[in-house]
C-alpha positions in Angstrom: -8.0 29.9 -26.7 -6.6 28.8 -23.5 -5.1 31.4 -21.0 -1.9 31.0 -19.5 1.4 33.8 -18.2 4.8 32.9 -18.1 7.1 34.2 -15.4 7.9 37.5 -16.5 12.0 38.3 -16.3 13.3 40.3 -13.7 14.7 43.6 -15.0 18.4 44.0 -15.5 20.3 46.6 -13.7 22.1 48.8 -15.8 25.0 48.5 -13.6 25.5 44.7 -15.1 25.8 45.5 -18.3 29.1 44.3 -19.8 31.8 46.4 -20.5 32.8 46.9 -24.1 35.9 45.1 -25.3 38.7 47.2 -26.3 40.8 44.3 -27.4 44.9 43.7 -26.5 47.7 43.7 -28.7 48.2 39.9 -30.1 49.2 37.6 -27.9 51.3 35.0 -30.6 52.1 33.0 -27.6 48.7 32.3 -26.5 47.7 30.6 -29.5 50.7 28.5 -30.0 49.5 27.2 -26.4 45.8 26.1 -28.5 44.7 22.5 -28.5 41.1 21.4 -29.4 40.2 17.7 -29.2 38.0 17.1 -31.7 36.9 13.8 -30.6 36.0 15.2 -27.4 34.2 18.2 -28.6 31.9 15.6 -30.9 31.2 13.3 -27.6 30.5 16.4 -25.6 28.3 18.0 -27.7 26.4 14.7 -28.8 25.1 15.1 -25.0 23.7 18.3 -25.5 20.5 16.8 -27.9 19.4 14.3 -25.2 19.4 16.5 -22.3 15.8 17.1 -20.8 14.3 20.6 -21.7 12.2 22.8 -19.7 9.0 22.7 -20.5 5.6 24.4 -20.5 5.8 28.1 -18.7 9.1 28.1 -18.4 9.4 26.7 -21.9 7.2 29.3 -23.4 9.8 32.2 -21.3 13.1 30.7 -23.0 11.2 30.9 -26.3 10.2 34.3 -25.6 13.7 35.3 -24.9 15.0 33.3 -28.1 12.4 35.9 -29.7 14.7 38.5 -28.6 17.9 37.5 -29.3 17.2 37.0 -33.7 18.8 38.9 -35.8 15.7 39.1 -38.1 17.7 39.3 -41.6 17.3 39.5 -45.1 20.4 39.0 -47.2 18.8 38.3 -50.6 20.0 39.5 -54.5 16.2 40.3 -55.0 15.9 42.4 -51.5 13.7 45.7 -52.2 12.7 48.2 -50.0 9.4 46.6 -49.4 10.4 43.6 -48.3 12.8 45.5 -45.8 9.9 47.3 -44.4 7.9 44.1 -43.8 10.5 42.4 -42.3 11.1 45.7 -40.0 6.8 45.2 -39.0 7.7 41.9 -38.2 10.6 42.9 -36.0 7.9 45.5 -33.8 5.8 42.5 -33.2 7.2 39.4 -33.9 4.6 37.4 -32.0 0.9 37.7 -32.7 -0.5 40.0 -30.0 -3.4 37.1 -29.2 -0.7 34.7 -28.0 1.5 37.3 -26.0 -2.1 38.4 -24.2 -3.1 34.5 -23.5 0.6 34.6 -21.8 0.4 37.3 -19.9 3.4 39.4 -21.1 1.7 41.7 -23.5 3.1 44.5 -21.5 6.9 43.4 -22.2 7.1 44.9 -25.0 9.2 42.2 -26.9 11.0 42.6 -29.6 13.7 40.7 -32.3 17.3 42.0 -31.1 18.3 43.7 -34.4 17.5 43.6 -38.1 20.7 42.6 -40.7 20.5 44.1 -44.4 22.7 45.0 -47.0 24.3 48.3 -46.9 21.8 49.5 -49.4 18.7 48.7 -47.3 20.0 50.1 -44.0 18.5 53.1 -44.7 14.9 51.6 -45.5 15.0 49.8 -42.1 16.2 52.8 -40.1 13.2 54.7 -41.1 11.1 51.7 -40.4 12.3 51.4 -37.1 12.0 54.6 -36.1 11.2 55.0 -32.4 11.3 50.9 -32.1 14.5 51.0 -30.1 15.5 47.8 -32.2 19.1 48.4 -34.0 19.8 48.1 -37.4 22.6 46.0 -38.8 24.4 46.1 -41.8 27.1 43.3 -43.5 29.7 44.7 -44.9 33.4 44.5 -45.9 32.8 42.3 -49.1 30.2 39.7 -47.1 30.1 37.3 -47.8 33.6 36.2 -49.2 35.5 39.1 -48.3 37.7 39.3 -50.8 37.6 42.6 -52.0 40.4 45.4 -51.5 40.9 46.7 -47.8 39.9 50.1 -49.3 36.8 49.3 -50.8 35.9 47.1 -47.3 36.5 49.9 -45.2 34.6 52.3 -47.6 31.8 50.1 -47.5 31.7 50.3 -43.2 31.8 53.8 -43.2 28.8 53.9 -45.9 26.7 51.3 -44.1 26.8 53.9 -40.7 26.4 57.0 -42.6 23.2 55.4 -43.6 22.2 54.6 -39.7 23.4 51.4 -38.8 24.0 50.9 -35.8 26.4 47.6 -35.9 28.5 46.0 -38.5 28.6 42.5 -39.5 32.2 41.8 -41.0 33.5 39.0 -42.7 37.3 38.0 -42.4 39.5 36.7 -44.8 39.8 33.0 -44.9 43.4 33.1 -46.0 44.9 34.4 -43.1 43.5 31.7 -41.0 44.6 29.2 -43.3 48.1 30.3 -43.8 48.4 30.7 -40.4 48.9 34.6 -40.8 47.5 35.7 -37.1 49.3 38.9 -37.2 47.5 40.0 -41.1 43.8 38.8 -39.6 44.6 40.3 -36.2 45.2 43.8 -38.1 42.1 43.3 -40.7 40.2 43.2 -37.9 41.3 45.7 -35.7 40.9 48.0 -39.0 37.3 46.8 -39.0 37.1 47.8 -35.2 38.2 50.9 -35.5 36.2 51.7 -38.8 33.4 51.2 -36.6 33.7 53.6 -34.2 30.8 53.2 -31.3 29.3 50.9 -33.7 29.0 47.2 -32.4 31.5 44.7 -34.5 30.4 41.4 -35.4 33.2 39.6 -36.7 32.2 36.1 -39.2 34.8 33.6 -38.8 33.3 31.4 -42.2 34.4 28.5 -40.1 33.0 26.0 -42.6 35.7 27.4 -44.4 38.2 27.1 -41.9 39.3 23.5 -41.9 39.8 22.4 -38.2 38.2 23.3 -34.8 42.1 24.3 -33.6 41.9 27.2 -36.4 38.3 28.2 -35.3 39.7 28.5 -31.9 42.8 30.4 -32.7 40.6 32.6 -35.1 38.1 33.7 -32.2 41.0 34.1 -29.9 42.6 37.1 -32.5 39.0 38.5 -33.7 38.5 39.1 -29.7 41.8 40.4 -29.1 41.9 43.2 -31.7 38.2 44.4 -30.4 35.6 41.9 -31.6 32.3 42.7 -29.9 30.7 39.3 -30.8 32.2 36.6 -32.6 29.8 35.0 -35.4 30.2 31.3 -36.7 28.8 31.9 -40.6 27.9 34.3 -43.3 24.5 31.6 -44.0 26.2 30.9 -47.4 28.6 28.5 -46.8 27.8 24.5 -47.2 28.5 24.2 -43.2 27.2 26.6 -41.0 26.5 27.0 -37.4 27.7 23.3 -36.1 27.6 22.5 -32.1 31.4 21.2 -32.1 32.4 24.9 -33.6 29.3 26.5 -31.5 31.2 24.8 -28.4 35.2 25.8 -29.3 33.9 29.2 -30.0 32.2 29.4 -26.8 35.0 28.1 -25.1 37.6 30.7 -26.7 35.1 33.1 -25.4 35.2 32.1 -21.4 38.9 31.8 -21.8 39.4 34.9 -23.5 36.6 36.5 -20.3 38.8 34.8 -17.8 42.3 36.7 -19.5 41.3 39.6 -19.5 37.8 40.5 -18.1 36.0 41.2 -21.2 33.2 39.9 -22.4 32.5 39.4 -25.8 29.4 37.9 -27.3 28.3 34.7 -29.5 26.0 34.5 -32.7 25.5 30.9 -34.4 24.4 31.4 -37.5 23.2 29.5 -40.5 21.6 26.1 -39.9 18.9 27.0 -36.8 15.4 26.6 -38.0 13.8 25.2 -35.0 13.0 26.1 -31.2 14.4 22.9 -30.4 17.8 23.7 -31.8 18.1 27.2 -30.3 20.8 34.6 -22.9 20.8 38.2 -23.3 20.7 39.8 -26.8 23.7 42.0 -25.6 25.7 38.9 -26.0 23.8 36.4 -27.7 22.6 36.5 -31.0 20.8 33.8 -33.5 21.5 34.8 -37.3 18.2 32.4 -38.3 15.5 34.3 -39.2 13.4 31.1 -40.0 13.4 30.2 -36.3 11.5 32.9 -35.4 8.6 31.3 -37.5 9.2 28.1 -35.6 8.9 29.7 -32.2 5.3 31.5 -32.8 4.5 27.9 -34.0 5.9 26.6 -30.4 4.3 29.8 -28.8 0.8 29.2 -30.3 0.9 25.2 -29.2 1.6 26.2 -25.9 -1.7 28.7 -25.7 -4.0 26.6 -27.6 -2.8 23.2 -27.9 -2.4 22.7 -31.2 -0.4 24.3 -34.6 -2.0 26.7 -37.6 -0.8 25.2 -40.8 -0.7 29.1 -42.3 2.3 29.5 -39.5 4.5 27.2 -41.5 5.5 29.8 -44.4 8.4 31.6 -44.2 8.9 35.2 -43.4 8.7 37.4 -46.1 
């Protein structure tokens, strides 16, 4: 095996650390103002793919810090406690401890940046993380369509944090964006937010459900206003997922929304990342793709030794 370190990231002060979004009463005004060129958003992100990337050391430290911005998730009908637990060891060390020593960074300590389950499981994957500083999240409010009664969504919030999760990944209803109800999905959320409590909110959008890039915008725009912590492109069951024209609007809602009001709220693509090549700070960045975390090891191992393990193509369990 050969040896070879990657720069090792500075530490962050604690003083940087972004203040939590409290949200502002709707702003109906604002999003009549919202235009999104769809052409343009196509050419620009069509650009994206061609750039040069980094490569070699400083390859192997973006991957590393990909590593720690996945959501490592499991969202399955057959989910069992075991499987839960795996994925939870797989979370502690998601790379193999050879390659991390061949690199240098052994000592970083480097972790996914939460783990997703059903309400159900969230207690399983508290008690597997114990002491592993690594959060546990939990969908909720009807994921993935969303369609059950307000009642029953909220229930299920305050069921998912009794059991130790530590954020909430909600789903919103389609229907308001559609209709063009911005004061209904504006309230739904801000129910969600306060539901929470000191729990992180991750708010879905669905936008392959969402018709146009002008409603993805004016949907992030209202999740962040009534307290979003992150905005999130897709439940992972839709037939469009994560997409770089809604990756870039979304993005885009978020500077502007920064530059309103001084809040910072953070981004998860999700559904539809499998490779290092598609893929920051996991207090504002998350992937929902656990499969890319396979990929990565697989990018992490070439850079050591110079060549792939065929074993490292299977999923995780």
């Amino acid at each position: 095996m050969r040896t070879t370190s990657v720069e090792k990231p500075k530490a962050i002060d604690s003083s940087e650390e972004p203040r939590r979004n409290s949200g502002i009463p709707l702003e109906l005004g604002w999003l009549k103002q919202v235009q999104v060129n769809k052409s343009a958003a196509e050419r620009r992100t069509s650009t994206l793919t061609a750039r040069r990337t980094v490569k070699k050391q400083w390859q192997a430290a973006w991957l590393l810090k990909g590593v720690s911005c996945i959501d490592l998730t499991t969202l399955a009908g057959d989910d069992t406690p075991g499987r839960v637990r795996r994925l939870c060891a797989k979370a502690r060390h998601p790379v193999r401890t050879a390659l991390l020593e061949a690199m240098g960074v052994a000592d970083l300590g480097i972790t996914v940046g939460a783990i997703c389950v059903y309400p159900s499981m969230v207690s399983h994957a508290v008690q597997a993380l114990e002491g592993s500083g690594i959060p546990v999240a939990s969908v909720a409010a009807a994921f993935p369509a969303g369609l059950s009664p307000m009642k029953s969504r909220l229930e299920e919030i305050h069921y998912a944090l009794r059991e130790g999760a530590a954020e909430i990944d909600i789903v919103i209803t389609r229907q308001h964006v559609l209709t063009g109800d911005w004061q209904a999905l504006y309230e739904e959320v801000a129910a969600f937010r306060d539901a929470c409590g000191e729990a992180h909110l991750k708010t879905i959008l669905a936008t392959g459900e969402l018709g146009t890039l002008r409603n993805v915008q004016k949907a992030s725009l209202v999740a962040m206003m009534a307290g979003a912590d992150f905005i999130k492109t897709s439940t992972g069951k839709e037939t469009e997922n994560a997409t770089l024209p809604v990756s870039l609007t979304m993005a885009r809602a978020i500077r502007e929304y920064r530059d309103r009001t001084g809040y910072k709220v953070g981004f998860k693509p999700a559904g539809g990342i499998r490779t290092a090549k598609d893929a920051m700070e996991p207090e504002l960045f998350r992937f929902g793709a656990s499969s890319l975390l396979t990929d990565i090891e697989r990018q992490l191992e070439y850079h050591v030794t110079g060549r792939y393990s065929a074993q490292y193509h299977q999923p995780l369990p």
